[in-house]
TORKOLKE-362610 format. One record per atom (N, C-alpha, C): residue in one letter; x, y, z. Coordinates in steps of 0.001 Angstrom, whole numbers, plus 524288, in hexadecimal, padded with zeros to 5 digits. Layout:
BEGIN
AXYZ;...
//
This chain:
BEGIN
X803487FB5280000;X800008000080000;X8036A804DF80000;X80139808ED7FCF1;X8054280D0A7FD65;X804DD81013800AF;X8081C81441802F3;X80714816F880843;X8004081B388088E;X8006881C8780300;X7FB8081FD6801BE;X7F6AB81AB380416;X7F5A08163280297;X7F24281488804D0;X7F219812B1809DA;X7F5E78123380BEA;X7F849810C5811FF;X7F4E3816CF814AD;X7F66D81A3681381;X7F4C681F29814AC;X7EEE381FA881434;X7EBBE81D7A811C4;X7E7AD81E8A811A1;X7E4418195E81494;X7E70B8159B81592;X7E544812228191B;X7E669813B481ECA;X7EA74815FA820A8;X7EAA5817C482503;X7E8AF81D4A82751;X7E5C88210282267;X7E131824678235F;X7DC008207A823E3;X7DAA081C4881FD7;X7D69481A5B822D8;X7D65D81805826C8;X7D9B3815A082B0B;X7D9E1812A182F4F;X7DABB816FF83347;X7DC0F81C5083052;X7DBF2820B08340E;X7D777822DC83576;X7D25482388832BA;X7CFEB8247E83114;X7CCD281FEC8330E;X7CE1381B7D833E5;X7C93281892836B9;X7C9128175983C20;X7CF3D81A4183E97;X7CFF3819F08441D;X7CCDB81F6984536;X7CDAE8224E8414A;X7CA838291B84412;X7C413827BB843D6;X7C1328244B840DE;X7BBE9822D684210;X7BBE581F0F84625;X7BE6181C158462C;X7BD1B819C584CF6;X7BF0F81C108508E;X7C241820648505A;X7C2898239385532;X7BE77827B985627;X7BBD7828C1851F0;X7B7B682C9E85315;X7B45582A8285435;X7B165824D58508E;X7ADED821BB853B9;X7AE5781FBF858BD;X7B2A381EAC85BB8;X7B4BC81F1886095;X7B25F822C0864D9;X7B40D8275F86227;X7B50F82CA08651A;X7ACC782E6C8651E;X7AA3282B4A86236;X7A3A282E41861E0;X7A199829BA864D7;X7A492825F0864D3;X7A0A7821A68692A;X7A30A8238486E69;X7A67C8247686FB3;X7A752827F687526;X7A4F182D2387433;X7A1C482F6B87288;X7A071834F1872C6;X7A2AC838398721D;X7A8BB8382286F22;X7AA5883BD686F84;X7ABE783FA386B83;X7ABF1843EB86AE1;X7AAA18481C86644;X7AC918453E86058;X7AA4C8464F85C9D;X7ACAC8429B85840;X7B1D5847FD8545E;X7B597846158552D;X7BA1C84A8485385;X7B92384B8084C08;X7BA4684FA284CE3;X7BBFA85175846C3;X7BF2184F5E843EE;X7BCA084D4483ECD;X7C03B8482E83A52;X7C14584B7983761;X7C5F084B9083582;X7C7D984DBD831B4;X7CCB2848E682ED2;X7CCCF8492082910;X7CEF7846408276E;X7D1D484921822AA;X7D6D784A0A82407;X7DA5384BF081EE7;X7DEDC8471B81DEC;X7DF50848128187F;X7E298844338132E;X7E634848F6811B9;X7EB21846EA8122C;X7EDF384AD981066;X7F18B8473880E32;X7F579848E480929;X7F8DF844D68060B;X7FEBF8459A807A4;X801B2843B980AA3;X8011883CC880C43;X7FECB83C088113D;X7FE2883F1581480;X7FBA883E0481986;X7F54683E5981842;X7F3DE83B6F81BA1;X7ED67838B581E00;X7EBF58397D8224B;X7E81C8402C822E6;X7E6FF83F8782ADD;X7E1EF83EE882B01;X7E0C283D7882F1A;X7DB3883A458300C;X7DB5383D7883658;X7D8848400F83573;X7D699844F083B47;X7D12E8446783F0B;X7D2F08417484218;X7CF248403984619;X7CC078456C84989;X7D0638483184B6B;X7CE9084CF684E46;X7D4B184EA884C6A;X7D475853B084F10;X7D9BC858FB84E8C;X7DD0F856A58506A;X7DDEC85452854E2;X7DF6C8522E85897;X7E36584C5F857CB;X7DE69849B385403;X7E0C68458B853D3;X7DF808438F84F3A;X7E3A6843A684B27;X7E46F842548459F;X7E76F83CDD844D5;X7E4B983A3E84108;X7E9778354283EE9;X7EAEC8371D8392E;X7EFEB8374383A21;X7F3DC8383083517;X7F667833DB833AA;X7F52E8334982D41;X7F76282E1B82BB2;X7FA4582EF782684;X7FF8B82ECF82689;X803258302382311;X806E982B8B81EFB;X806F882E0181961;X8083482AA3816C0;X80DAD826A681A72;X811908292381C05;X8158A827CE81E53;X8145E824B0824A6;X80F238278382617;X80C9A8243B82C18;X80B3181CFA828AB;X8083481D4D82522;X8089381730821B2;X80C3E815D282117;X810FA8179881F32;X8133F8140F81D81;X8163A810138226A;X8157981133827E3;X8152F8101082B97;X8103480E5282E1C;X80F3080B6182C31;X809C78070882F51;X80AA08063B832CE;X80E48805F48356E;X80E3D8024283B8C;X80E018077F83FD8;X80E6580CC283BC5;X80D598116484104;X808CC8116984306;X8045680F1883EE8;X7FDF5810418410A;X7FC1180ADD84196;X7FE09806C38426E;X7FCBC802708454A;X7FDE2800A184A64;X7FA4A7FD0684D47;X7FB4F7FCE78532E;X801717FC0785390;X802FC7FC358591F;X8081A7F8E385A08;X808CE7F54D85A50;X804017F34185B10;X805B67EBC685AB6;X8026E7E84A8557D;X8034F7ED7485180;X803807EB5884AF9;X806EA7EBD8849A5;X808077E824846E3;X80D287E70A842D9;X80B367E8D483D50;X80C727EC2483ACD;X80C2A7ED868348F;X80EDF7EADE8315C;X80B1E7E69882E6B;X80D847DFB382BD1;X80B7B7E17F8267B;X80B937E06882246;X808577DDB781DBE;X808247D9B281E2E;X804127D7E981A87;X804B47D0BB81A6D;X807847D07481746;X80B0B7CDE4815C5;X80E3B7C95381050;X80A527C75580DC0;X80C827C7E180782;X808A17C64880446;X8067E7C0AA80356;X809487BDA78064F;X806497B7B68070A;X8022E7B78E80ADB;X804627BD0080E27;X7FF0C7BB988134D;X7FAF37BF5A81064;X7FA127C28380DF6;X7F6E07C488809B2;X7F3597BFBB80659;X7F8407BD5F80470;X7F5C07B8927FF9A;X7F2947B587802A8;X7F42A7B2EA806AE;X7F0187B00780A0E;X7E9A57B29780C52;X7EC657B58080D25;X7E6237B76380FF3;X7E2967B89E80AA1;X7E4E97BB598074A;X7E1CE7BD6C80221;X7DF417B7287FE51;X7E4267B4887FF26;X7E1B77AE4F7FC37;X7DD087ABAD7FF60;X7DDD57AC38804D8;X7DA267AB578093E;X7D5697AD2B80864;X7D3877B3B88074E;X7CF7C7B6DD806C6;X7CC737B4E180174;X7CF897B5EB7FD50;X7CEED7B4EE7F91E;X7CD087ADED7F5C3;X7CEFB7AB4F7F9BB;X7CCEB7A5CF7F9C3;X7C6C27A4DD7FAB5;X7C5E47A89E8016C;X7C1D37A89980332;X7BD917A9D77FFDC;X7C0057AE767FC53;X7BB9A7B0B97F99A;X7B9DC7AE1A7F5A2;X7BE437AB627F2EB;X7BAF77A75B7EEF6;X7B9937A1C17F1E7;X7B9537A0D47F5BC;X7B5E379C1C7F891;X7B07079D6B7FAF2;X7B03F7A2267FB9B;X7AAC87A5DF7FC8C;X7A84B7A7787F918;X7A91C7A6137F408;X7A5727A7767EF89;X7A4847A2517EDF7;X7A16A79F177EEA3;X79FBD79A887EBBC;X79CC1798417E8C4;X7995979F1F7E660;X797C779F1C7E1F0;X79BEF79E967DD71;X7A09D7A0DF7DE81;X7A6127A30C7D93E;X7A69D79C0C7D996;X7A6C4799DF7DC6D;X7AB54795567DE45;X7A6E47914C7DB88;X7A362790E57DD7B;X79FC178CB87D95B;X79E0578D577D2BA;X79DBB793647D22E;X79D22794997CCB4;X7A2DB7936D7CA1A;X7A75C792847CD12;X7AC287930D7C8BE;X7AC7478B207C976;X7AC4B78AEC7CCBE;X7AC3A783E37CDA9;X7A8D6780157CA51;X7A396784CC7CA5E;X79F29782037C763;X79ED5782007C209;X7A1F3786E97C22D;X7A391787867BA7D;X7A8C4782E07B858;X7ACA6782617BB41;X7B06D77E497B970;X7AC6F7791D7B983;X7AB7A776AD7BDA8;X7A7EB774047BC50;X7A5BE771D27B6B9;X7A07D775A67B451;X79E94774387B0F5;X7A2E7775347ABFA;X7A6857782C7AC99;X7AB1D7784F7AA55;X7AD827718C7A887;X7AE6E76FD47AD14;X7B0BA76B617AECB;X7ACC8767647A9A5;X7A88B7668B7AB91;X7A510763797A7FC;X7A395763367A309;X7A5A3767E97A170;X7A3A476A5779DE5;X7A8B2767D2798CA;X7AC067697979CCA;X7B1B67690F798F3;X7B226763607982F;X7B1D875F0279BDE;X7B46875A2F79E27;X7B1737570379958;X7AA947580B79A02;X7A6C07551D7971F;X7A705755F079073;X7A61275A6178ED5;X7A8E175BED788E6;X7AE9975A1878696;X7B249759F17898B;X7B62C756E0788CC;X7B7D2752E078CBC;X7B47F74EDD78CAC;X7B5AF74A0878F05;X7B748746A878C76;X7BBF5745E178F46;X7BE0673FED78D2C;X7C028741BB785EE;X7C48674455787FA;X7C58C74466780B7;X7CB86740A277F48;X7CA107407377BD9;X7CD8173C1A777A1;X7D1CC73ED47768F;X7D45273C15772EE;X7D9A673DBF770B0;X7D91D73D8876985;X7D49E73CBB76887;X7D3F773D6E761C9;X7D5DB7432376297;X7D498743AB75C84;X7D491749DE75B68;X7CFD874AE875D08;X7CB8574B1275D94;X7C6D574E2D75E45;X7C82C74E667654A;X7C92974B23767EA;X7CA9F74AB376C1C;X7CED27501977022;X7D3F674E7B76BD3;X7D6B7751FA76CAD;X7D50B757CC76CAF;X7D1BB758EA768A0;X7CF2D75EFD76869;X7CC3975F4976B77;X7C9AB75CD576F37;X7C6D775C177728B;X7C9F775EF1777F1;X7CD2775B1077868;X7D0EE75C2E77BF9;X7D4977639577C0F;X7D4E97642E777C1;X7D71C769B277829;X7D3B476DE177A66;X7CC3476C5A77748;X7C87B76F5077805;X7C67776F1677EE7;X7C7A376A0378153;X7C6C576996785FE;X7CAA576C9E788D9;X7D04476CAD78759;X7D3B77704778C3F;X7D27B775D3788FB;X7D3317764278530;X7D1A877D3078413;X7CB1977DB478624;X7C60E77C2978703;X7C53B77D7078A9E;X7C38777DB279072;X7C90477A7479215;X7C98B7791F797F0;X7CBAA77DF379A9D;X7D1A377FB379576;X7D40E78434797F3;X7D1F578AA079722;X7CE907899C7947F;X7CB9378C9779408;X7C60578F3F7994A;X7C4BB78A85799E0;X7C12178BD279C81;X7C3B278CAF7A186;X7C88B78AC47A2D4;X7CB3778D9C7A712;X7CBF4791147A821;X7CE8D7935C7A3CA;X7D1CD799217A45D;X7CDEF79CB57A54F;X7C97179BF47A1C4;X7C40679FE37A3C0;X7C18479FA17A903;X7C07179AA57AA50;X7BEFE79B8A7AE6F;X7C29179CC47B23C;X7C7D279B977B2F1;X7CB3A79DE27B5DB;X7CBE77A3F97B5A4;X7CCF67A5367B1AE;X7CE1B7AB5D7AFF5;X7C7817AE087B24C;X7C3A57AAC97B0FE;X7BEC47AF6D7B2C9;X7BC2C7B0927B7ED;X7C0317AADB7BAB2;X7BE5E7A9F47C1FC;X7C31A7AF307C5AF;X7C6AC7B0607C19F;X7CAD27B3C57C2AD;X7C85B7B8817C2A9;X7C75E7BA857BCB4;X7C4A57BF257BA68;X7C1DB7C1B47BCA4;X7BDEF7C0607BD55;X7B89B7BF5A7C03D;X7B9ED7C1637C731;X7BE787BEED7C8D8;X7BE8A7C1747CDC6;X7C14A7C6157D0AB;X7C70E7C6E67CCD2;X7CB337CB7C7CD47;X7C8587D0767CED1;X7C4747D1617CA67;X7C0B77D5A67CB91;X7BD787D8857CE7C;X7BAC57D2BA7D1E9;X7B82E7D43A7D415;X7BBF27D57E7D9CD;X7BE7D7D2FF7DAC8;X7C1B87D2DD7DFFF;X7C6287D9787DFA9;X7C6207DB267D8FE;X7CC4B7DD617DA59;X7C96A7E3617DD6E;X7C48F7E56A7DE19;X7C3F27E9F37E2B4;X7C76D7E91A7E6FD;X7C56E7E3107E8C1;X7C6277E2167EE71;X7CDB47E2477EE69;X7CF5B7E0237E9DE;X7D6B77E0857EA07;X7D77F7E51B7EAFF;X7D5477E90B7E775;X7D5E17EEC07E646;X7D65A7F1F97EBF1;X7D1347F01D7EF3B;X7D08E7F4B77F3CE;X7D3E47F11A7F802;X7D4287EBE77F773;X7D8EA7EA647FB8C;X7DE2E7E8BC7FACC;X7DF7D7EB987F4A6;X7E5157EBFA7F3AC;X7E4677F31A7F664;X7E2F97F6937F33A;X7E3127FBCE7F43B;X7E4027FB387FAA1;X7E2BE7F7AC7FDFF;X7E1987F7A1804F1;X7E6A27F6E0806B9;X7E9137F2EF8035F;X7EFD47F211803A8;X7EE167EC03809A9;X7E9F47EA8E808E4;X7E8FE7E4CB809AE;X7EC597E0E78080D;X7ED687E19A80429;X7F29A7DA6580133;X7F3E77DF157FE1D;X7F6FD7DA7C7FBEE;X7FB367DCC37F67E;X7F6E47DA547F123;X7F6FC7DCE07EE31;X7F5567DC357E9E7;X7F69B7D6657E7F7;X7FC457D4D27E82B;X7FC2A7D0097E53B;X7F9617CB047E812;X7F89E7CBDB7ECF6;X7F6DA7C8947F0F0;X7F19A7C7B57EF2B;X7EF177CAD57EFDF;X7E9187CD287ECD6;X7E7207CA487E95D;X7EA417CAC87E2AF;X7E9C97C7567DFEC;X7EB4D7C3657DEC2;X7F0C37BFFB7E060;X7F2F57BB2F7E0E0;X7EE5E7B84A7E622;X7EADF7BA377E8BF;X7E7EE7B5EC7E9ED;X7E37D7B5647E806;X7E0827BA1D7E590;X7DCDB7BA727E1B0;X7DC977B7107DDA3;X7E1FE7B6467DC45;X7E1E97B36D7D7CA;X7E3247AE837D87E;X7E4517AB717DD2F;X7E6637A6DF7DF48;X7E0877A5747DF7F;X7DDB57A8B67E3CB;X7D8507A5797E4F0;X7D6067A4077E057;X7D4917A6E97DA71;X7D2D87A6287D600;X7D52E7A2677D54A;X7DAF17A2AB7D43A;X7DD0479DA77D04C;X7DB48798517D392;X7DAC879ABD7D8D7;X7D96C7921F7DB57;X7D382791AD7DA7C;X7D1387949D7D899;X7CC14793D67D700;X7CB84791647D0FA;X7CE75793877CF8D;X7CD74792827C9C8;X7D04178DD07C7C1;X7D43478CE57CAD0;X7D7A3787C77CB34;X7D54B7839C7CC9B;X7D0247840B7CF99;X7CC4777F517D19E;X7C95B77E3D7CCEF;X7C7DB783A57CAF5;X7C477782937C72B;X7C76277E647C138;X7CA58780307C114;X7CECA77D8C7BD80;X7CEAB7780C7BE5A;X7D09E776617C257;X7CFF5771A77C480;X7CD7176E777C5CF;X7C8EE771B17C648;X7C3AC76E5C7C588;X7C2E676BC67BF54;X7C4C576EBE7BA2A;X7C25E76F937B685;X7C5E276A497B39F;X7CB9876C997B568;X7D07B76A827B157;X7D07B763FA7B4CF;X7CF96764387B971;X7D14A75EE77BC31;X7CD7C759267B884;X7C97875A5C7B996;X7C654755947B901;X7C593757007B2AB;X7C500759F97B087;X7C43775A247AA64;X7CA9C7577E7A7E0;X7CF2F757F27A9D1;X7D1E7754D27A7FA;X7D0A074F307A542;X7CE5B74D027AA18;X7CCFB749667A7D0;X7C8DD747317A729;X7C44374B957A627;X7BEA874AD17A3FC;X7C0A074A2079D67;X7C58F74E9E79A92;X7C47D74E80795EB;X7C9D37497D79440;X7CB347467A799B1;X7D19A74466797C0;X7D57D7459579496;X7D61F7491B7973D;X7DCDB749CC794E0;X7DF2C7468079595;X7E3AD749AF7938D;X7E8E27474F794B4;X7EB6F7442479987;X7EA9C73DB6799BE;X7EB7673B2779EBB;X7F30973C567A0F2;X7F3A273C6D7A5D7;X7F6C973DEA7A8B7;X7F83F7428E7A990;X7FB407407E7AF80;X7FB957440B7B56A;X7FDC7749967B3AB;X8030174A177AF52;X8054674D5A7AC0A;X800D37520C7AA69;X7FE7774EF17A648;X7FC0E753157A3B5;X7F631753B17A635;X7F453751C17AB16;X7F243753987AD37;X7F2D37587E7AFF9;X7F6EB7580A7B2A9;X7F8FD75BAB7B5B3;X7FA037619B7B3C5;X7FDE4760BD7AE28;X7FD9B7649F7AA1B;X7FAB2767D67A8EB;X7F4CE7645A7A88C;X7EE667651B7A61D;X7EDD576A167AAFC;X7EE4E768717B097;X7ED8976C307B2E6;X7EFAA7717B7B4F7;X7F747770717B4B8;X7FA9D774527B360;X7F617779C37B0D3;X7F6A97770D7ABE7;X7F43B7797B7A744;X7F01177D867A973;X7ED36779C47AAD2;X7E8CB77C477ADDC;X7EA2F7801F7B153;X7EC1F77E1F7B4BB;X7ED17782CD7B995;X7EF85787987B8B6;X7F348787B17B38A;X7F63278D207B282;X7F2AD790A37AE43;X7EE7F78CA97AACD;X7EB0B78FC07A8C6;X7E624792177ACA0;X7E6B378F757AFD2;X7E13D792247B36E;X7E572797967B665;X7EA3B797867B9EA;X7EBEB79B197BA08;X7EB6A7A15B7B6B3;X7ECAD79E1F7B319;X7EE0A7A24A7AD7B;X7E8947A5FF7ADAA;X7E3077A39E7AE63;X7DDFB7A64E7AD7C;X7DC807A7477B323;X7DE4A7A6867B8B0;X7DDF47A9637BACE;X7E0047AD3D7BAE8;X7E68B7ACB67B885;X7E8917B2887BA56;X7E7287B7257B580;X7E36D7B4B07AF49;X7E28A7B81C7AC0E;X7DCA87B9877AE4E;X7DAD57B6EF7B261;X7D61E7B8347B4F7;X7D6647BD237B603;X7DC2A7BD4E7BD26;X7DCF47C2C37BF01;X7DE6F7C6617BBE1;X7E0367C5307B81E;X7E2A57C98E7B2E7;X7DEBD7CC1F7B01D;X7DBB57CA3C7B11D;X7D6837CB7C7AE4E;X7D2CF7CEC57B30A;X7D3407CB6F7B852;X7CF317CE637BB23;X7D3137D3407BD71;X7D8047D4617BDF6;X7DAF67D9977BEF3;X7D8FE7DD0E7BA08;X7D9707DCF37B6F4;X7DA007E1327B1AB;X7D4AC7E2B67B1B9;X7CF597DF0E7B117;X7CBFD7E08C7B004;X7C8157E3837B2F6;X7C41F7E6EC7B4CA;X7C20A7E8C87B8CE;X7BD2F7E5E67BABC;X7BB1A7E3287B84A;X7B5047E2EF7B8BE;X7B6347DC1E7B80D;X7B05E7D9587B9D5;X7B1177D5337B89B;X7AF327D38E7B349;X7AA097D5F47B1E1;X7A9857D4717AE25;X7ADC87D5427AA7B;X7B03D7D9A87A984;X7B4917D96E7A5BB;X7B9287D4D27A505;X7BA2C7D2C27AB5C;X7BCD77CFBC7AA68;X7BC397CB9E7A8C4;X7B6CA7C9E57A8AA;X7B5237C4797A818;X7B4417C5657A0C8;X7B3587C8947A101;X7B2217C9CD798AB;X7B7B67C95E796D0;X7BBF97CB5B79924;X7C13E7CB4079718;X7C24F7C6D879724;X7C27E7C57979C62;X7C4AE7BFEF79D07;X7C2577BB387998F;X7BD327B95879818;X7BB467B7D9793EB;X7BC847B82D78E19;X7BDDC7BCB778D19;X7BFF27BF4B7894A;X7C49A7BB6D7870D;X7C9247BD2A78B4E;X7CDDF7BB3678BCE;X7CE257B53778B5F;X7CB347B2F478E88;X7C9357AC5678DD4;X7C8447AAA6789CF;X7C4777ACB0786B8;X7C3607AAED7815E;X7C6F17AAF877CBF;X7CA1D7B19677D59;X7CE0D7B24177B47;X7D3187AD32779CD;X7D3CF7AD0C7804E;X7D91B7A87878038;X7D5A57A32477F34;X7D0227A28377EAD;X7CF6879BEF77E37;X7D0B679B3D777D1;X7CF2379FA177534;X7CEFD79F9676EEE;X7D55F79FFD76BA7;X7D98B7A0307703D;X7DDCB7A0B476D6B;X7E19D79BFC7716A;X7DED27993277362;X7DE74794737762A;X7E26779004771B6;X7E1627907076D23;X7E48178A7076955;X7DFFD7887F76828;X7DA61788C176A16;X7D6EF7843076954;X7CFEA786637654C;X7CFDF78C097671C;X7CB6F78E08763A5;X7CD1778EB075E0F;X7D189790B375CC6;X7D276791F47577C;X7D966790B87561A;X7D836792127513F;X7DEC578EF07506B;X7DF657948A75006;X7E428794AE755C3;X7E7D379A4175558;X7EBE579B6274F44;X7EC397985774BCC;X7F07D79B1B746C6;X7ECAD79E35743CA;X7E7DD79CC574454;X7E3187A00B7413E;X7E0B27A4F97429F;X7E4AD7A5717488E;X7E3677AB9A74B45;X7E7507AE587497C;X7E4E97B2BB7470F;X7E9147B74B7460E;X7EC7D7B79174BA4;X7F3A77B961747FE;X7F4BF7BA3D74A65;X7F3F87BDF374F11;X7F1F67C32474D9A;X7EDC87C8B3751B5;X7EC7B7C50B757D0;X7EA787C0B9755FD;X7E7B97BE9375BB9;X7EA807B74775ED3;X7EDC07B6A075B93;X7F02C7B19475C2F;X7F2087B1937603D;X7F4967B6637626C;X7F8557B63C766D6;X7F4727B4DC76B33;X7EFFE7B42F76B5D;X7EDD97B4A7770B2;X7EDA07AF03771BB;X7EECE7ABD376D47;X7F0ED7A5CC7711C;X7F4877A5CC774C2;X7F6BB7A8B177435;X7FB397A9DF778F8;X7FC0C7ABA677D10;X7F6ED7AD8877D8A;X7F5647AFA378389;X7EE147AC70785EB;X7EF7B7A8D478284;X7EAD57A5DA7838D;X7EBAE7A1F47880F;X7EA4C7A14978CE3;X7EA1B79ED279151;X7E74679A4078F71;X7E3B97998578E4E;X7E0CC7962E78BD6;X7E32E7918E7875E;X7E6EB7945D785C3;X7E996791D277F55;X7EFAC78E1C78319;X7F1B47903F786DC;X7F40578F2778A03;X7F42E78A4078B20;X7EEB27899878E5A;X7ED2E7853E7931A;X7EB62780AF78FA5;X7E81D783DB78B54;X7E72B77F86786DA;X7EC2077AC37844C;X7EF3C77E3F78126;X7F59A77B8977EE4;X7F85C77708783C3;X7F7107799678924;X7FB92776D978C22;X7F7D97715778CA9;X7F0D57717578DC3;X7EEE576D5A78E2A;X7F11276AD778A25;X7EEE176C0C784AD;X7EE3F7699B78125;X7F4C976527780BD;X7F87A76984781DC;X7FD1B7672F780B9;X7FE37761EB784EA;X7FB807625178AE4;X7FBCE75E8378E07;X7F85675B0D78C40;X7F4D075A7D78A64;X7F1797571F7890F;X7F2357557B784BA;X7F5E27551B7800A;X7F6477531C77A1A;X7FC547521F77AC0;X7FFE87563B77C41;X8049B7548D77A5A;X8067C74F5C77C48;X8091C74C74776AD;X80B74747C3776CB;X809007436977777;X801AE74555775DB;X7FF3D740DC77865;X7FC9573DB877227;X7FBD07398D7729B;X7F9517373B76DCB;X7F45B73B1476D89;X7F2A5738FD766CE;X7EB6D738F67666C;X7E9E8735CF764EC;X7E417735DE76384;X7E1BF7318675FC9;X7E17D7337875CE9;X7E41A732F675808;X7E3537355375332;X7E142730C274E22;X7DC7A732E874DC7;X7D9B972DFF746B4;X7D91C7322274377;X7DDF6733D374058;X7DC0E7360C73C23;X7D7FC735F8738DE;X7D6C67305C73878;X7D0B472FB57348C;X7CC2F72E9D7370A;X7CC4072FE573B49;X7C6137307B73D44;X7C5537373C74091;X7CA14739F473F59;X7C8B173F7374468;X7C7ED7438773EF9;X7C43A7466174194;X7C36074A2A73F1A;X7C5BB7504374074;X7CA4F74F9D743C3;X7CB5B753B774398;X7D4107534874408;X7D5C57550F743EB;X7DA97754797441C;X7DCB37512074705;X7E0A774E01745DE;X7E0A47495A749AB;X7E705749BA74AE4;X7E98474900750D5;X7EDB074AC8751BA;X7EFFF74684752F8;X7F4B67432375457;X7F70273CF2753FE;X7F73F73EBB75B45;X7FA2D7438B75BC9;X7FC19744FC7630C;X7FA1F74A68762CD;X7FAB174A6C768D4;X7FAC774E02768F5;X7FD80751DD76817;X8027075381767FD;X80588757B4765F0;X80318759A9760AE;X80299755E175CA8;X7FF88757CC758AB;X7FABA75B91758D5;X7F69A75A4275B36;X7F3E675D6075E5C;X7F5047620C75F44;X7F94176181762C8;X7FB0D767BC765B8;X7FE9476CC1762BF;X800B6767FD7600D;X802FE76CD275C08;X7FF8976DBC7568A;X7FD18769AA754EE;X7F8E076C9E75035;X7F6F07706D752D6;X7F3867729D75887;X7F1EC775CC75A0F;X7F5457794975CE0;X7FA537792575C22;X7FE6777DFF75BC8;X7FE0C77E81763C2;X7FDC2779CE7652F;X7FCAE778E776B37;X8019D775D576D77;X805C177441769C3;X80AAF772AB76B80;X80F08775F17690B;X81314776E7769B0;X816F7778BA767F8;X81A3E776C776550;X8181177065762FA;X81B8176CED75FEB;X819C976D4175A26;X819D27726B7586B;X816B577435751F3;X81194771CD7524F;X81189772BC74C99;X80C1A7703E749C2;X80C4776BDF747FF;X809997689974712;X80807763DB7442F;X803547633874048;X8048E7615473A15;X80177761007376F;X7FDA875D10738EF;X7F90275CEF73760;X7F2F375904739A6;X7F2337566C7333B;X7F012751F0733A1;X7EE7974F6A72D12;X7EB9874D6472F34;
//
């Protein structure tokens, strides 16, 4: 806090000892004295009677321990004892809303069913395999949104309350939002886990402990990624609705330059680059690549009707999803 607001906190605590001394002084009966209150720059006097003035000076702050008892110690907390209590408060508050907590639980959910049953149980043909890409593009999809909009959605409404108890010099700012954003991310990390755990192997992937594990890596640094483009989104923007229209915006944006709606060589160059800042196009490639590379297919050229690949690598690099070139298809 800087000394200017130190100064104006110790006119109001001046200022609330001169009303309980006057309320004091009228429940004993006794005459109620003349208030006078002058602000002068850098000094602050707060005038009870002629007699008896409190003067509170930029240089009297910067010395706290002159206007505290003698048997106070003038401490801050350390910013871990900050982080605790604020992760503490801030926990509470999302376990006390259990309308937020069942609507975001209840949405992965039908999420969950939704995804598992439409792609159940897929194969390794080619029709199979496209199956499989369309199921993780939109698995990671429906993450990042709902992660990014359980974020969005709340920065806003909470940042008054940062505002008037950062301005108070209560915590440090980073304290503030490093647990803000901790409590979100373990929310949204459940939700994840609800979604990615058992749909693994509703749609069977890829068997073993390896690329299981991977599967969820994957997961966990893309759900990161859309919480923290959540707070990025709920700092900048003012309002909620705005943020939730942007943030949508932005979602749709990165699902369409994803590798999987359109063939990116057919996008002008003007708009190509935005595969590259696509979160979405990301989480997609690394599945896809854990789940195909080096692995057989079923490939019957004379019964598939759509491109038929021998492995997977073929696969990944016809769709410009491995880094081992291209491969011609017949």
């Amino acid at each position: 806090r800087t000394a200017e607001v130190k100064c104006t906190s110790a006119a109001r605590i001046a200022d609330l000892h001169r009303a309980w001394t006057e309320k004091w002084k009228e429940q004993q009966s006794a005459a109620q004295p003349t208030v006078a209150v002058t602000a002068a720059q850098p000094t602050v006097a707060v005038t009870a009677a002629e007699a008896n003035t409190v003067v509170v000076t930029v240089e009297d702050v910067k010395k706290p321990e002159a206007h505290a008892p003698a048997e106070y110690e003038w401490k801050r907390n350390g910013w871990f004892t900050e982080f605790w209590i604020l992760l503490g408060r801030d926990s509470k508050t999302v376990v006390r809303d259990p309308l937020t907590i069942f609507g975001i639980f209840g949405m992965t959910t039908v999420l969950l069913l939704f995804w598992g049953f439409v792609w159940y149980h897929l194969g390794l043909d080619a029709t199979g395999v496209q199956n499989r890409s369309g199921g993780i593009n939109f698995l990671v999809t429906a993450n990042f949104f709902a992660t990014s909009m359980a974020v969005v959605i709340k920065l806003p409404v909470r940042r008054p309350h940062l505002k008037r108890e950062l301005a108070a010099g209560t915590y440090r700012m980073s304290t503030g939002f490093a647990t803000l954003f901790l409590t979100m991310l373990a929310v949204t990390s459940i939700m994840m886990m609800i979604m990615a755990v058992p749909g693994y192997w509703m749609l069977d992937l890829r068997p073993g402990a390896s690329h299981y594990f991977i599967y969820l890596g994957v997961l966990a640094v893309h759900n990161l990624t859309g919480a923290a483009f959540g707070m990025m989104l709920g700092a900048m923007l003012p309002t909620v609705e705005l943020t939730g229209i942007v943030g949508a915006m932005c979602t749709t944006i990165f699902m369409i330059f994803s590798g999987l709606v359109v063939n990116l060589d057919t996008v002008t160059p003007v708009l190509r680059w935005m595969q590259w800042v696509s979160p979405i196009a990301y989480a997609h490639k690394s599945l896809m690549q854990n789940e195909l590379a080096d692995r057989p297919l079923d490939c019957h050229p004379e019964t598939s009707v759509v491109p038929c690949f021998a492995t997977g690598n073929q696969f990944l690099t016809a769709n410009r999803w491995s880094m081992r070139g291209r491969v011609k298809v017949h």
